[in-house]
C-alpha positions in Angstrom: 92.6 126.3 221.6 95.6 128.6 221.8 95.6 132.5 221.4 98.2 134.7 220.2 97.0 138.8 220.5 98.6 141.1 218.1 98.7 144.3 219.7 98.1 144.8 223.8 96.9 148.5 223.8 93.9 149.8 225.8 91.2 147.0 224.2 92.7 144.0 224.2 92.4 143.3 227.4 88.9 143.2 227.5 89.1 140.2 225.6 92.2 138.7 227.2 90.5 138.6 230.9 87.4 136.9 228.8 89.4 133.9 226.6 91.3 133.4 230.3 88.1 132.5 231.9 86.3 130.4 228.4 86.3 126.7 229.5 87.5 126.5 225.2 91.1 128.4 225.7 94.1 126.7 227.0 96.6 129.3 226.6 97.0 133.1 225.6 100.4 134.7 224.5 100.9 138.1 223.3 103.1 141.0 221.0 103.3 144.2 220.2 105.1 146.7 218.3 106.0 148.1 221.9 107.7 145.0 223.9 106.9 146.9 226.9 103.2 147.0 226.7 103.1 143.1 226.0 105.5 142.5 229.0 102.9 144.9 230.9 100.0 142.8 229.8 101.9 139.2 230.5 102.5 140.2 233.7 99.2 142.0 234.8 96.7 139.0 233.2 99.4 136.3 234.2 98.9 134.3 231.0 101.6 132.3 229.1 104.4 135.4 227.8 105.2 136.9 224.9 107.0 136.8 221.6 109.1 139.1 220.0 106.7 140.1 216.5 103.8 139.4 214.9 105.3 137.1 212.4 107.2 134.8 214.8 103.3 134.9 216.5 102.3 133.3 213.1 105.0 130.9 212.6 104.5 129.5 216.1 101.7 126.9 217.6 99.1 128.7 218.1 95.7 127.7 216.7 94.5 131.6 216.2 94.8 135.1 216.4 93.9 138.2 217.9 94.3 140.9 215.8 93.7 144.2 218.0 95.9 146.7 216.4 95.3 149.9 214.8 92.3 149.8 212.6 93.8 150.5 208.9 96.5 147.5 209.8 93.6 144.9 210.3 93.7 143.9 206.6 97.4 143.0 206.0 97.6 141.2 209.2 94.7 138.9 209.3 95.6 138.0 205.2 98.8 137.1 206.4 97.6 135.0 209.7 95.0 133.1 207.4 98.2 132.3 204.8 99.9 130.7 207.9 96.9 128.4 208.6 95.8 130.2 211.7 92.0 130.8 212.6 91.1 135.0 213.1 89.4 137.3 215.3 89.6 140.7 214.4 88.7 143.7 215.9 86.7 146.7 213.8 87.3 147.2 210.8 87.3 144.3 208.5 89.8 146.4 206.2 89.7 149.5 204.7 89.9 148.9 201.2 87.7 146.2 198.9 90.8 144.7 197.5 91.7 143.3 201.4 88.2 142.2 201.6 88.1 140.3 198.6 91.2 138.4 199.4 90.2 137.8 202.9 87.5 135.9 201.7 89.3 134.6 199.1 91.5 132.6 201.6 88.6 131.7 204.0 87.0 130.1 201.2 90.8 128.4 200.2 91.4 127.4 203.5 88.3 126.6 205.5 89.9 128.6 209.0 87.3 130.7 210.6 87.8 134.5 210.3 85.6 136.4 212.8 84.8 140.6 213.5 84.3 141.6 216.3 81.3 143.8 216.1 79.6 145.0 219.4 76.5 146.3 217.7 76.0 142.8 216.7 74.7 142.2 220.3 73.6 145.9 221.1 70.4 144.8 222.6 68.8 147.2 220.9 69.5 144.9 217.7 69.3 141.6 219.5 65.6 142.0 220.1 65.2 143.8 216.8 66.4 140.8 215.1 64.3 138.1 216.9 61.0 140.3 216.2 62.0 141.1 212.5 62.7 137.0 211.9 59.7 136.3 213.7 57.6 138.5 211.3 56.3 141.3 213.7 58.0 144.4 211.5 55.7 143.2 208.5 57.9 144.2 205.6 61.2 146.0 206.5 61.5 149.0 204.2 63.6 151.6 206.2 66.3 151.0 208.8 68.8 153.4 210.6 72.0 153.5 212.5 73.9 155.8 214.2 77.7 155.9 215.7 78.1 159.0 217.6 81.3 159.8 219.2 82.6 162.8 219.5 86.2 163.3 219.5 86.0 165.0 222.7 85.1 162.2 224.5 87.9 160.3 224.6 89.4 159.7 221.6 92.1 162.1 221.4 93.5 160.8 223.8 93.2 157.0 222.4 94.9 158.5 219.2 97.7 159.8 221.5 98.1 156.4 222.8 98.4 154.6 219.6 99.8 157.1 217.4 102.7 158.2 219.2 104.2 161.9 218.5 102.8 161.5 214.9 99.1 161.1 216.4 97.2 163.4 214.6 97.9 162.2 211.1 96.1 158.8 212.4 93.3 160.6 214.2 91.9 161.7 211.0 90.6 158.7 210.0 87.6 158.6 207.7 84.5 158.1 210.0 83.2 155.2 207.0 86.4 153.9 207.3 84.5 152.8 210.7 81.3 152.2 209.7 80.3 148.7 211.5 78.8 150.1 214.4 76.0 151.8 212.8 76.0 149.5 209.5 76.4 146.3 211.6 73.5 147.1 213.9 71.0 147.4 210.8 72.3 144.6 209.2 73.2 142.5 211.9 69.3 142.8 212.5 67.5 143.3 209.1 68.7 140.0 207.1 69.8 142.0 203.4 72.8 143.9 202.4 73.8 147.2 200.6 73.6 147.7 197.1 74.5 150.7 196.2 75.3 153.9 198.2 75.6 158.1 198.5 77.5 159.8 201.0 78.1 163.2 201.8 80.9 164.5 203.8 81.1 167.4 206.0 84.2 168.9 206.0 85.9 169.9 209.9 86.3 173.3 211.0 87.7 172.7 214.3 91.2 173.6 213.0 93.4 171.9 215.6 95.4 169.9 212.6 93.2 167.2 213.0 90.6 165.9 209.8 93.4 168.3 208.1 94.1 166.6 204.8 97.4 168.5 204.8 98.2 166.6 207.8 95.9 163.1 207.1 97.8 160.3 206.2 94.2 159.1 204.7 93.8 162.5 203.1 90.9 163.1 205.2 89.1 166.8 206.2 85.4 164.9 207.1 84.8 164.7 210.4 81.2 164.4 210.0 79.3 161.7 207.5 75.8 160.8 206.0 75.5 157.9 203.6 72.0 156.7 202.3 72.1 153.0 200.5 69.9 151.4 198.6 69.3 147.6 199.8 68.9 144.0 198.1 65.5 144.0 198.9 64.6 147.0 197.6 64.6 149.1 201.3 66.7 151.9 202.4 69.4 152.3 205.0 70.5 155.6 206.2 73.7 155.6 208.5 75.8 158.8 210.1 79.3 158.9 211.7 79.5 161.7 213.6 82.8 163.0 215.5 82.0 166.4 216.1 78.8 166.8 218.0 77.2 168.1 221.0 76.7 164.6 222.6 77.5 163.2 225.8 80.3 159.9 225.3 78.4 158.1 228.4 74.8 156.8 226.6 74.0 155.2 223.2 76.8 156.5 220.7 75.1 153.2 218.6 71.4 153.3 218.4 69.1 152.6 215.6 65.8 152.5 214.3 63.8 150.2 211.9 60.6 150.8 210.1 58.0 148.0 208.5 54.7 147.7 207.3 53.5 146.3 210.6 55.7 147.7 213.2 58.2 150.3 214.5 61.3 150.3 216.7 62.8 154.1 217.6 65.7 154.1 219.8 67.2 157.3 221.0 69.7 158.2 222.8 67.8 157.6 226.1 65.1 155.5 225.4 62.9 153.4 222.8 59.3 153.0 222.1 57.7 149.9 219.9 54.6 150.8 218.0 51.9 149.7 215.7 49.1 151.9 213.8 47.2 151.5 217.6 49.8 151.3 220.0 52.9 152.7 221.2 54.6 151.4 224.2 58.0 152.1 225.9 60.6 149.5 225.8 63.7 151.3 227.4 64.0 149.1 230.2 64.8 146.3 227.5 67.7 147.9 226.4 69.5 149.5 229.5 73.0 148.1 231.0 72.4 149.6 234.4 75.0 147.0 236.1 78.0 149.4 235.6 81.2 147.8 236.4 84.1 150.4 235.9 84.2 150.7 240.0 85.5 146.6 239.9 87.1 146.7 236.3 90.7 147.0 237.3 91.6 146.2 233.9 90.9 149.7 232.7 93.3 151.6 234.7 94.6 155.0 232.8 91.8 154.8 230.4 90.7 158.1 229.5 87.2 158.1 231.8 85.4 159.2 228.6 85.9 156.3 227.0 84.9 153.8 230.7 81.1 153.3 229.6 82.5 152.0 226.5 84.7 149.2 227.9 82.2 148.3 231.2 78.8 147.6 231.1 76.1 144.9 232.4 73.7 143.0 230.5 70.3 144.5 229.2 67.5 142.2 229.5 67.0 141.7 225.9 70.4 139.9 226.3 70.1 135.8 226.7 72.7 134.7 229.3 71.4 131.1 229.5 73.7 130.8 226.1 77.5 132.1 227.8 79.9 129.9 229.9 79.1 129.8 233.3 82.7 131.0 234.1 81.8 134.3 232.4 79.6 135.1 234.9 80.2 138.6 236.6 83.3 138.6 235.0 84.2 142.6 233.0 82.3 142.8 230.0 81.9 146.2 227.8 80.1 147.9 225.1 76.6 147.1 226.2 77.1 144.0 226.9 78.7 142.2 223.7 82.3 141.5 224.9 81.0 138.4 226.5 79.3 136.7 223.3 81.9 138.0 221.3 84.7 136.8 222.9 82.3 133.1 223.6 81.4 132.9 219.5 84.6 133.3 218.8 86.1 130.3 220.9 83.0 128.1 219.9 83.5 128.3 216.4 86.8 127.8 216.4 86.5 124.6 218.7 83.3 123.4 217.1 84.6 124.1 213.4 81.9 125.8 212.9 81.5 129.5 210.9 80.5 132.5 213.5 77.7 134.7 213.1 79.7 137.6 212.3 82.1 135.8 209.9 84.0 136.6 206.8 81.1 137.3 204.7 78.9 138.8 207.1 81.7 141.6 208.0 81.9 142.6 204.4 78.5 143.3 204.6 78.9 145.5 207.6 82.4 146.9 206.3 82.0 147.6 202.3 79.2 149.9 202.7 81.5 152.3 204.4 84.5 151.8 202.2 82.1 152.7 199.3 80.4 155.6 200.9 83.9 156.8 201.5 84.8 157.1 197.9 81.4 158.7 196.9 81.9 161.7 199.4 85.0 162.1 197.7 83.0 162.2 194.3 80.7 164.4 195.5 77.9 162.2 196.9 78.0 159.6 193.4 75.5 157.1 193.6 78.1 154.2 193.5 77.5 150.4 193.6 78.7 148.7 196.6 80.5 145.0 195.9 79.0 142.2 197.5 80.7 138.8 198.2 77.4 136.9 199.0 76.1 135.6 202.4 78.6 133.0 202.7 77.8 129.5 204.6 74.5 128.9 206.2 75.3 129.3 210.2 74.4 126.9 212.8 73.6 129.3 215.3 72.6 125.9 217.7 76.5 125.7 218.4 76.9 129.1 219.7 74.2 128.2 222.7 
């Protein structure tokens, strides 16, 4: 297969040294808004040039898309790449509105091209071995699950919305923490098989008063820099998520980490460490989930990244990880986010070669991504209980081709 990656700024490389290596990927081009910064990246990763736009990316050969551009630009561009005929992977958020959602699906289900999102809690290994002991029946029933993404603004994002947002940055960096709600919503989900069904969220509105989460200021008309949302599920259990960006939290360990509750069994993960119990036992299972093989020292990718944001984009494996399933050419190569770039960036080349849906495809990512597009609009109606759309579970996956 050949790539074409629609924006080159601080993350898609991460995923460019990755498809370089996959035994699945031919060929990589690239564009951006900013010629400069795709030159930059065609001549650091030595892969196969550039072209001028986005839309001459779509009307030329390549079999699929990269779409690593700002996150409330995901929607228009992937509905537009799937109208061309090319297969999607798309970084975090799905979109940020329902109507995008619907007609990303929409087309998927038109077409038959494989739309995949690329979301790291997916493979948090926190979740991953969540997952295999929820299917295997060790929670008992599943009745309470939650998720937490907490990143505080401090720690490295100003200066990633001063990177993307140009002189107007601040207007961008007030974006709705639900409008980013995968990487708490995705690790419950991605672990607990059901989906939202209705939600309430509350808001807290910022006080830090530096013009940022200013809805005077806010092209999203956003002042929350702080949000809770509580949802009700399909099979009749609760999830409760927050999106925190102002708290007293170091950037460097767990900003995802979650917790699931069942009849039979407990996970708790904190921010440095986890415990499984039952109504006899309790035992610690940190080591499972640690990524102690920190690579920013040989990840020369990452130069001029802010080193806040480092433990984000370089990490090891955790043993609840499976390696045995990733291309032999992946190993010791950069990976990031606790070790999820590499099956990320392996599912999304096997499906695509294979013909065969993802794990995280169109229907799964509304599942992770409504929730927080509803939540959004019941802070802004004063917590409402409001019902969150579902588009069903789409395709049965064949997770034996992604091994």
């Amino acid at each position: 297969m050949k790539i074409g990656v629609i924006g080159t700024g601080q993350f898609a490389g991460s995923f460019i040294r990755l498809w370089q290596l996959h035994p699945d990927v031919t060929s990589i081009v690239v564009t951006d808004l900013l010629p400069e910064r795709a030159e930059e990246t065609n001549a650091k990763f030595g892969i196969d040039g550039t072209v001028p736009t986005a839309e001459e990316m779509l009307a030329s050969d390549v079999d699929a898309v990269a779409v690593m551009t700002q996150r409330w630009t995901h929607g228009e561009l992937v509905i537009n790449a799937l109208k061309a005929g090319k297969h999607v992977y798309s970084a975090v958020p799905m979109a940020v509105s329902a109507e995008e959602i619907a007609e990303i699906i929409k087309l998927v289900e038109q077409t038959g091209l494989i739309y995949m999102m690329g979301e790291t809690s997916y493979y948090n290994p926190a979740v991953v071995w969540t997952r295999d002991k929820i299917a295997a029946g060790e929670f008992g029933r599943v009745f309470y699950g939650e998720g937490d993404y907490v990143h505080d603004m401090d720690n490295g994002f100003y200066s990633a919305y001063q990177f993307s947002g140009g002189e107007n940055w601040k207007s961008t960096a007030s974006y709705p923490p639900m409008l980013y709600p995968t990487h708490a919503v995705g690790g419950v989900l991605g672990a607990w098989p059901t989906h939202a069904t209705s939600v309430s969220c509350i808001g807290i509105v910022d006080d830090r008063g530096d013009g940022v989460f200013d809805r005077e200021v806010s092209m999203f008309d956003n002042d929350y820099s702080n949000m809770s949302a509580l949802f009700h599920l399909a099979d009749g259990g609760v999830m409760r998520t927050n999106e925190f960006r102002r708290v007293g939290h170091p950037g460097r360990v767990h900003e995802s980490r979650f917790r699931f509750y069942g009849t039979e069994g407990v996970m708790e993960q904190t921010s440095t460490g986890a415990s499984w119990s039952d109504r006899k036992e309790i035992e610690d299972i940190s080591e499972l989930f640690y990524t102690r093989e920190y690579q920013a020292e040989r990840h020369t990718d990452l130069a001029g990244l802010d080193p806040e944001l480092l433990h984000s984009f370089s990490s090891g494996m955790a043993k609840a990880h499976d390696r045995s399933r990733l291309p032999k050419e992946f190993e010791g190569a950069p990976n990031g986010h606790e070790g999820s770039h590499h099956f990320l960036a392996d599912d999304f080349a096997k499906a695509v070669t294979k013909k065969t849906q993802p794990p995280i495809n169109a229907w799964v990512a509304a599942r992770f991504t409504l929730p927080g597009v509803t939540a959004f609009a019941s802070a802004r109606q004063d917590g409402a209980r409001l019902e969150v759309p579902d588009h069903g579970p789409g395709p049965d996956v064949d997770l034996a081709a992604f091994r």
